[in-house]
Backbone as numpy.savetxt, mean C-alpha at the origin, in Angstrom:
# Nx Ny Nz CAx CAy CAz Cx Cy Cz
17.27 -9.64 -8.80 17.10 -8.93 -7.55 15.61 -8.62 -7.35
15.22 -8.92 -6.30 13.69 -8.65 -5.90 13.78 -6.95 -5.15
12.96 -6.54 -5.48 12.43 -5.56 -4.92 11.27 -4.73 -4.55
10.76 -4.14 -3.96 9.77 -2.87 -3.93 10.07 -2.00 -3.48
9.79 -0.82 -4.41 10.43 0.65 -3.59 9.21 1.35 -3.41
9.37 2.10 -2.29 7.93 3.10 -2.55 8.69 4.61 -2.30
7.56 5.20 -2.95 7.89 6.20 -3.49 6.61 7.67 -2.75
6.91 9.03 -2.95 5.85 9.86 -2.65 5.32 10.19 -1.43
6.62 9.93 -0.56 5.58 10.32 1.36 6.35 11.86 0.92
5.86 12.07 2.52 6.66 13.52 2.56 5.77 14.00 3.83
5.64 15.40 3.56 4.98 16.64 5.06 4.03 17.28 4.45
2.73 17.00 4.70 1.67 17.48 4.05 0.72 18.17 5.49
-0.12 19.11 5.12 -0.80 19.44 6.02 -2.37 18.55 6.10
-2.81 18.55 7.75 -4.24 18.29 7.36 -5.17 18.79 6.14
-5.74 17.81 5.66 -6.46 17.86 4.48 -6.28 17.53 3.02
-4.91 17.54 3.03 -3.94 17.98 1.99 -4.64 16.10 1.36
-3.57 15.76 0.28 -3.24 14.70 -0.93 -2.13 14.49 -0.50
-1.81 13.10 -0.73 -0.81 12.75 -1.10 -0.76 11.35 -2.09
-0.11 11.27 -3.05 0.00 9.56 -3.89 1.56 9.18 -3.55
1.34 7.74 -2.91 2.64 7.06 -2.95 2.25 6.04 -4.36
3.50 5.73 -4.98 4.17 4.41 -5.81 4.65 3.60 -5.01
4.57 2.27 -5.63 5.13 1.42 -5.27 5.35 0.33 -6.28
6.94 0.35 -6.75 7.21 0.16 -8.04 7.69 -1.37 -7.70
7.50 -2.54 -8.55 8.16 -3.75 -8.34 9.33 -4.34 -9.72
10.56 -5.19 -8.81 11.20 -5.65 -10.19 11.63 -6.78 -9.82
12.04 -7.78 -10.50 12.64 -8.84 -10.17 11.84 -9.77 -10.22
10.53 -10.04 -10.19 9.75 -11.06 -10.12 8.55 -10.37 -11.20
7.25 -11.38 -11.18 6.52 -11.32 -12.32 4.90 -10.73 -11.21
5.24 -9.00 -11.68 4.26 -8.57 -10.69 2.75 -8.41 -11.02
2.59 -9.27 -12.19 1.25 -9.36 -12.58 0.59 -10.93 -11.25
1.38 -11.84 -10.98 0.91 -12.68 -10.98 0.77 -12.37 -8.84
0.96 -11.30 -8.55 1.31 -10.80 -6.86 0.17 -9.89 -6.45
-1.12 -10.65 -5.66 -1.49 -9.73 -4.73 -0.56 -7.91 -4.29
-0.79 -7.14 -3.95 0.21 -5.89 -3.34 -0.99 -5.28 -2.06
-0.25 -5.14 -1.09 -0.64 -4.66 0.17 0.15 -3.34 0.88
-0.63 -2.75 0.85 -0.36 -1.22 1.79 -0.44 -1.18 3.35
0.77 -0.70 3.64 0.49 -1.20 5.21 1.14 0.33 5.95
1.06 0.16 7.31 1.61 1.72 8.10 1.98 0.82 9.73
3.28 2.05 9.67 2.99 1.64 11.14 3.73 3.07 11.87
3.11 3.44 12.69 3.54 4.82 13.44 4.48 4.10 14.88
5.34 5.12 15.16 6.19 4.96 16.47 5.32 4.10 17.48
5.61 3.33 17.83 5.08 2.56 19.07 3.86 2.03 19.10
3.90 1.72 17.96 2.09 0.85 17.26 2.35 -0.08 16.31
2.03 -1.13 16.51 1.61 -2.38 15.47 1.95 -2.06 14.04
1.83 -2.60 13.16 2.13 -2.44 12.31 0.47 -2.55 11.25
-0.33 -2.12 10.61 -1.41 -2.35 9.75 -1.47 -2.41 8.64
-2.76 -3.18 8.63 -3.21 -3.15 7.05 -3.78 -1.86 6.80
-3.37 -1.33 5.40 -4.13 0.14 5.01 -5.31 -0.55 3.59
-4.30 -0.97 2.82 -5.06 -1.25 2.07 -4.71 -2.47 0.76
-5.13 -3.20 0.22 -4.83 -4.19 -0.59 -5.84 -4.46 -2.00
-4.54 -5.05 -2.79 -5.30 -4.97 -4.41 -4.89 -6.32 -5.00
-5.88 -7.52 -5.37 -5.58 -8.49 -6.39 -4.87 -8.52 -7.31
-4.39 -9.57 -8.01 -3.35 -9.48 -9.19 -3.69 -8.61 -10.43
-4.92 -8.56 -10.48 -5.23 -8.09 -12.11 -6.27 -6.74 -11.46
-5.93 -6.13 -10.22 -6.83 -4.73 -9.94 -7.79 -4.74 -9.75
-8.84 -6.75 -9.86 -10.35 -6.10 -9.81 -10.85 -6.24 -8.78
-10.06 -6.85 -7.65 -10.84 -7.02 -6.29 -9.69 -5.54 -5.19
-10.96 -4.80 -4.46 -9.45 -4.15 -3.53 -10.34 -4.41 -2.28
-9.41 -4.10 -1.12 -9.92 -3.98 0.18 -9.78 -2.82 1.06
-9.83 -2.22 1.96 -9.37 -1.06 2.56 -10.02 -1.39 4.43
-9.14 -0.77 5.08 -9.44 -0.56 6.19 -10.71 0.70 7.08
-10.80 -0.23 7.39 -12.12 0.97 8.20 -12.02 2.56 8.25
-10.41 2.75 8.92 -10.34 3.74 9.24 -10.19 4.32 7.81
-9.71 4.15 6.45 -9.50 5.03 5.49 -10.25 4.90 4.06
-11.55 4.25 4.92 -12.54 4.17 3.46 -12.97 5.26 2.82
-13.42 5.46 1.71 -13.60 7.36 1.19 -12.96 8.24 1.25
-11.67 7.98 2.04 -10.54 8.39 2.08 -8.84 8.55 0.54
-8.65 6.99 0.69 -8.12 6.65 0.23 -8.18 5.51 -0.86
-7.34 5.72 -2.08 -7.89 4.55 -2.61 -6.81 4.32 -3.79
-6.71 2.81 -4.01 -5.80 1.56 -4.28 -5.61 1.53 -5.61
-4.70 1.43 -6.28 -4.99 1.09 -7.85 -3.38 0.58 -8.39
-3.69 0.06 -9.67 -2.22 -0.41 -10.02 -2.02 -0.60 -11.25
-1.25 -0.80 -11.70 -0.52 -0.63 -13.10 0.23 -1.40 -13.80
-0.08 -2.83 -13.96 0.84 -3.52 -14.19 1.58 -3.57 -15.60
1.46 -2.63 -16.55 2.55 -2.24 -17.34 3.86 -1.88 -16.61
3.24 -0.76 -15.37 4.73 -0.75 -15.56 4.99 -0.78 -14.00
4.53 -1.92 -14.05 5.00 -2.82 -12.33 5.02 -2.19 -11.32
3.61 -1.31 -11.27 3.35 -0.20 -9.98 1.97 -0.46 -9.40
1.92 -0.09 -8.13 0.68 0.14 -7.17 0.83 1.20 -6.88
-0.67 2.13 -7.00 -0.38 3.66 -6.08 -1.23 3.05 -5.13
-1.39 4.24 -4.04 -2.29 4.87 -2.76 -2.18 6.73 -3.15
-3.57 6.49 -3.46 -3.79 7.96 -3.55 -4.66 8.25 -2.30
-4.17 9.34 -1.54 -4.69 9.55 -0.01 -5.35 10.90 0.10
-6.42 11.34 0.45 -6.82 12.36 0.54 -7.56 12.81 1.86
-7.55 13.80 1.98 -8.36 14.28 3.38 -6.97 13.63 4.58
-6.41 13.74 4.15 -5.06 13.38 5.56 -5.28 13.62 6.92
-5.29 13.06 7.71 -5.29 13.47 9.10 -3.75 13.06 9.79
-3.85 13.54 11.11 -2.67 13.73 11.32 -2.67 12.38 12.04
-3.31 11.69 12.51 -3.70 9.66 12.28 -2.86 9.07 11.58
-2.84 9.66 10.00 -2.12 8.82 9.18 -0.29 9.04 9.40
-0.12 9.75 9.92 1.16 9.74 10.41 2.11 8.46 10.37
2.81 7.91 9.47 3.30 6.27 9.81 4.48 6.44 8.39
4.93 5.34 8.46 5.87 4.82 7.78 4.84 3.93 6.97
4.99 4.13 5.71 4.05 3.02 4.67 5.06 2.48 3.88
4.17 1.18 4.37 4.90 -0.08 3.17 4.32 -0.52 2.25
5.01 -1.16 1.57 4.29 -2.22 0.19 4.71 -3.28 0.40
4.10 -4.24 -0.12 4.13 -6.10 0.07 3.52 -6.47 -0.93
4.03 -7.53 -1.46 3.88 -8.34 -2.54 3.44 -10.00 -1.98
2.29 -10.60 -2.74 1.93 -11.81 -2.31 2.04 -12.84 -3.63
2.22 -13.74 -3.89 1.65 -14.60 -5.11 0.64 -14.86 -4.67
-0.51 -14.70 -6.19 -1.61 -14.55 -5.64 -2.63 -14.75 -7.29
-3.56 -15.39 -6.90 -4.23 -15.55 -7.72 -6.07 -14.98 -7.84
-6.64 -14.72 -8.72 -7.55 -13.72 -8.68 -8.96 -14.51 -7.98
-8.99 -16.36 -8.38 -9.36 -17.07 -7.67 -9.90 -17.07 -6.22
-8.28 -16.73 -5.62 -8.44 -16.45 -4.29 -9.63 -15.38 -3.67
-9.51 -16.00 -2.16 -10.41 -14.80 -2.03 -9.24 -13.88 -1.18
-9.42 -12.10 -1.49 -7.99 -11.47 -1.20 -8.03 -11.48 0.11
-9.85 -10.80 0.96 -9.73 -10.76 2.28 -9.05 -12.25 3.38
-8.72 -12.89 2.95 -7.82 -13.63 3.97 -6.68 -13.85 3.81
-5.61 -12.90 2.89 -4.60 -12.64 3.16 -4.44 -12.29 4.34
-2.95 -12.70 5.14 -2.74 -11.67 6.43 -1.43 -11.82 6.03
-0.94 -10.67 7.28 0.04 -9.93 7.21 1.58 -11.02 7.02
1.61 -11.99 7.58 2.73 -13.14 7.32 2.58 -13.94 6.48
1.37 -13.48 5.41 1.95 -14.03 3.86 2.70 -13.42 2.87
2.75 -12.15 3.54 3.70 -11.44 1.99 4.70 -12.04 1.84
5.36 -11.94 0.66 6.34 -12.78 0.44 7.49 -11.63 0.54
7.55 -10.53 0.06 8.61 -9.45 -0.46 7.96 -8.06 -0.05
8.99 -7.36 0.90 8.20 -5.96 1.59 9.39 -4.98 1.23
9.09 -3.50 0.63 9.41 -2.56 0.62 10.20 -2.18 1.74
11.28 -1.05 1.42 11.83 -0.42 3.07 11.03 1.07 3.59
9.73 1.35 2.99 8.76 2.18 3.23 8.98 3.65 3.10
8.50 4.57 2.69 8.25 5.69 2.66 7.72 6.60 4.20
8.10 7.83 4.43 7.49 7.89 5.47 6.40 9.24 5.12
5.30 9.25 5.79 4.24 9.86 5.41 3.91 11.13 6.81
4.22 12.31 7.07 3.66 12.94 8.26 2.49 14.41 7.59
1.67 14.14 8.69 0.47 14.93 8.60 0.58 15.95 9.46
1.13 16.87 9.12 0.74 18.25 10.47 0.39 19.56 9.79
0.25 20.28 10.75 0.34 21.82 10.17 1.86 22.78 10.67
């Protein structure tokens, strides 16, 4: 069985932290690009942020550079997003995606219709 679950949204206030997981099984998640994505009510769906197979290349989006940031674990078949300084922007449903992927590659030209395997997302709200 393939999967990704993510883990860690919730109701945080402006400013606040939050870390999502995003745990993988079923396949061999050393050898998988993983991509962080959001999408709020009545908006596109985005890239947040993305990490190479072996952690050493990441990427992040404009809007959440110094913000937020990418890391992973492949003992034990996890990606976080540790998020800080929250705005009420980040408001969305976050996903995880899995790519085969090699370190070779270059990550920035992944897009969004290569993942192979997507999470059913966590949802993340920012208010007071």
């Amino acid at each position: 069985q393939l999967q990704l679950v993510e883990s860690g949204g919730g109701l945080v206030q402006p400013e606040g932290s939050l870390k999502l997981s995003c745990v993988a099984s079923g396949f061999n998640f050393d050898y998988y690009a993983i991509g962080w994505f959001r999408q709020a009510p009545g908006k596109e769906r985005e890239g947040v942020s993305r990490i190479s197979s072996s952690g050493s290349s990441t990427i992040y989006a404009e809007s959440v550079k110094g913000r937020f940031t990418i890391s992973r674990d492949n003992a034990k078949n996890t990606v976080y997003l540790q998020m800080n300084s929250l705005k009420p922007d980040d408001t969305a449903v976050y996903y995880c995606a899995a790519k085969a992927y090699s370190d070779y590659e270059d990550l920035g030209k992944l897009q969004i219709l290569d993942y192979d395997f997507w999470g059913r997302g966590t949802q993340v709200t920012v208010s007071s």
